[in-house]
Residue, then its C-alpha position, 0 to 999 in steps of 0.5 A: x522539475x522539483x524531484x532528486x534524481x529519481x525520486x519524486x514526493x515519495x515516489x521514486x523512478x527511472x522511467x520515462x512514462x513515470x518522469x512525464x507523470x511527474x511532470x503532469x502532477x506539477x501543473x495539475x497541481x497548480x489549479x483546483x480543478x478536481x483530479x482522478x487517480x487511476x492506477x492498479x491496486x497498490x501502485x501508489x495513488x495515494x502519494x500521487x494524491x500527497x504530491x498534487x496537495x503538496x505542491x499546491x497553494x493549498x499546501x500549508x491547509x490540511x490534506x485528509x483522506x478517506x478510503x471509500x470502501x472500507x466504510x458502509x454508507x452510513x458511516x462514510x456519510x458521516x465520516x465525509x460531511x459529519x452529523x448532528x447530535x441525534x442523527x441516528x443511535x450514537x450520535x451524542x454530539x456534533x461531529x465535524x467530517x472530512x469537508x469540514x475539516x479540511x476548509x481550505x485544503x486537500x480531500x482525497x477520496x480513495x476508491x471512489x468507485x466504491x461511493x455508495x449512490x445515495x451518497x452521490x449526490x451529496x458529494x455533486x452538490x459539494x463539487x457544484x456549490x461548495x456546500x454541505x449538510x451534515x447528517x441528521x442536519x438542515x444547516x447549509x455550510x460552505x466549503x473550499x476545498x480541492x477533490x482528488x479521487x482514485x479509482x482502479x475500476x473503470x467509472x464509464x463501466x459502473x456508470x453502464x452499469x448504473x453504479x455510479x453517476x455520469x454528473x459526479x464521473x465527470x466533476x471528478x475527472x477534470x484532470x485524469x491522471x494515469x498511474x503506470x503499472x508496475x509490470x510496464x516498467x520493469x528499469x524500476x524493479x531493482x530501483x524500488x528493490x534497492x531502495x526497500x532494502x536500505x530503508x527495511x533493515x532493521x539491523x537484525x538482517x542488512x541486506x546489502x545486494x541482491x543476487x542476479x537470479x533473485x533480480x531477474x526473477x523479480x524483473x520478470x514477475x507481473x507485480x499484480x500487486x505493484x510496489x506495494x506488493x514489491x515492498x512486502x516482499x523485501x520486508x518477508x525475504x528480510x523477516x525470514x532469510x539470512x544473510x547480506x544478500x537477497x536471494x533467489x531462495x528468499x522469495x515466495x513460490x510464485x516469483x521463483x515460478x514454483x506453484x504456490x504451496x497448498x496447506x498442508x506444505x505450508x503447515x510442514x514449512x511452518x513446523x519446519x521453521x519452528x523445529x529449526x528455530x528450537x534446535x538454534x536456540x538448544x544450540x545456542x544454550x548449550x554453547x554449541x555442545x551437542x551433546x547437551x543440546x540433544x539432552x535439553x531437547x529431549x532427543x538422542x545425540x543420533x536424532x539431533x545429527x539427523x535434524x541438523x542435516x535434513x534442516x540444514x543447521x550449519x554449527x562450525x561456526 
C-alpha cells in the first residue's frame, strides 16, 4: 500500500476500517468505472476523490470538482458542460465547463444528490456516450473523462422520492465506497488531534500536548461534524486559548458536556474577551505599572484590581 505510516494522500489514520478503505481506493483506482463517495459531512470525500485521480493513469490529466449544491441549475448547467455565446443574458461569449476541461481527466461531483432532475439526464448521456452539448448549443462534443460522485443522503431514498433518477444512481455507483464516521474510530481522535496541532501553529500559540480530560472529552464527543469539525476546533483552541498545551477549558461547551451558551452568554463572553484584551493592552503600555494603566483606561486604581481578579489577568510576570 502506497501510504506512510498513517497517512494516506492526505488522509491520515489508525484504523483498520480506514486502512481497508485505502486499500479499497488503490484498486478502484485502477479502472474507470464511476465511483460514489459515501461519507457524513465533512469526513473527507473530497481527499477520497484526490487520492483515486492521483493513483489513477489519469494522474498527469486534470482533476476539476464542483460542489452540486451550492449552484442553482442554471448555473451548474453551465458550469458542468459550458454554453454558448447567447445562451441566455450574460453570456457574451463561448465557455468551456467542467467536462470539457477535464478531457482526459478527473470530474468530481460533490453532493450529487443535490443535481437538480433537469440536469440528470444530461450527465446520463455523458456517462452512456461520452458526449455533451453545451447550453444554449446543438454541437455534440465527445469526452473522456472518469466520474467520481459523493453523497451523504442516501440516493435509493431520493430515487422513492422521485428526486433522483435510478439510470443515472446506478451509472454513478459502479464502485461505491464508504467513508467511516469519525465517532466509529475514536484510535483516530488524538491522532488527527496532534496532527491539526503541529500543522495550525502559527507561532503566535505552539501547542505541543493536549491534556488527558481535554483528550478524553475529544474522544468521546460524536463529531457530527467529523475531521472537519475536529480541525476547527484545534484552530479556535489555538485562536483563543493560551499556553503549549491544549486544554480542557480551551474547548467549546458541547465537548465539555456543558449546555451550548445562549445569546445574551455569548454576548458577556465576548464583552468579556474585549475588556481583557484592554486591560492587557493598558498593561502592556504602562509597562506593568498600574497605576498608570487605570489612568489610561479611565478607572480608578480600586476599579482595575477588581478587573484583574474577576478576569483573571495574572501581572507578576
Amino acid at each position: 500500500m502506497q501510504h506512510v505510516g498513517d497517512e494516506f494522500h492526505g488522509m491520515l489514520s489508525a484504523s483498520p476500517v480506514m486502512h481497508r478503505l485505502f486499500t479499497t481506493i488503490e484498486r478502484a483506482a485502477r479502472s474507470d468505472a464511476a465511483v460514489l463517495v459515501r461519507g457524513e459531512t465533512g469526513s473527507g470525500k473530497e481527499l477520497v476523490a484526490r487520492a483515486l485521480h492521483d493513483l489513477s493513469p489519469r494522474a498527469g490529466r486534470p482533476f476539476l470538482a464542483v460542489n452540486c449544491a451550492t449552484l442553482t441549475g442554471d448555473l451548474l448547467a453551465s458550469e458542468l458542460f459550458g454554453h454558448v455565446r447567447g445562451a441566455f443574458t450574460g453570456a457574451v461569449r463561448d465557455r468551456k465547463g467542467l467536462f470539457a476541461r477535464a478531457d482526459g481527466g478527473t470530474v468530481f461531483l460533490d453532493e450529487i444528490g443535490e443535481l437538480p432532475l433537469d440536469i440528470q439526464p444530461r450527465l446520463l448521456r455523458v456517462l452512456q456516450e461520452k458526449r455533451f452539448s453545451p447550453v444554449g448549443g446543438s454541437e455534440s462534443i465527445r469526452v473522456d473523462v472518469r466520474l467520481i460522485s459523493a453523497t451523504h443522503r442516501a440516493l435509493r431514498r431520493e430515487v422513492q422520492a422521485g428526486r433522483f433518477r435510478a439510470d443515472l444512481m446506478f451509472r454513478i455507483r459502479v464502485a461505491p465506497l464508504f467513508i467511516p464516521p469519525l465517532r466509529e474510530r475514536p484510535e483516530d481522535v488524538e491522532l488527527l488531534v496532534r496532527h491539526f496541532m503541529r500543522v495550525l501553529s502559527d507561532g503566535a500559540r505552539d501547542l505541543h500536548d493536549v491534556a488527558p480530560d481535554a483528550l478524553a472529552a475529544m474522544q468521546a464527543y460524536p463529531w457530527p461534524g467529523n475531521v472537519r469539525e475536529l480541525r476547527n476546533i484545534v484552530e479556535s483552541a489555538l485562536a483563543l486559548g493560551e499556553g503549549p498545551v491544549l486544554t480542557l477549558d480551551d474547548l467549546p461547551p458541547e465537548l465539555r458536556g456543558e449546555p451550548p451558551p445562549t445569546e445574551v452568554d455569548a454576548l458577556d463572553a465576548t464583552l468579556a474577551q474585549r475588556e481583557r484584551a484592554e486591560l492587557i493592552d493598558a498593561l502592556g503600555r504602562a509597562r506593568g505599572n498600574r497605576t498608570r494603566a487605570a489612568e489610561l483606561l479611565g478607572i480608578s486604581r480600586t476599579t482595575l484590581w477588581r478587573k484583574l481578579r474577576e478576569l483573571a489577568i495574572d501581572t507578576r510576570g
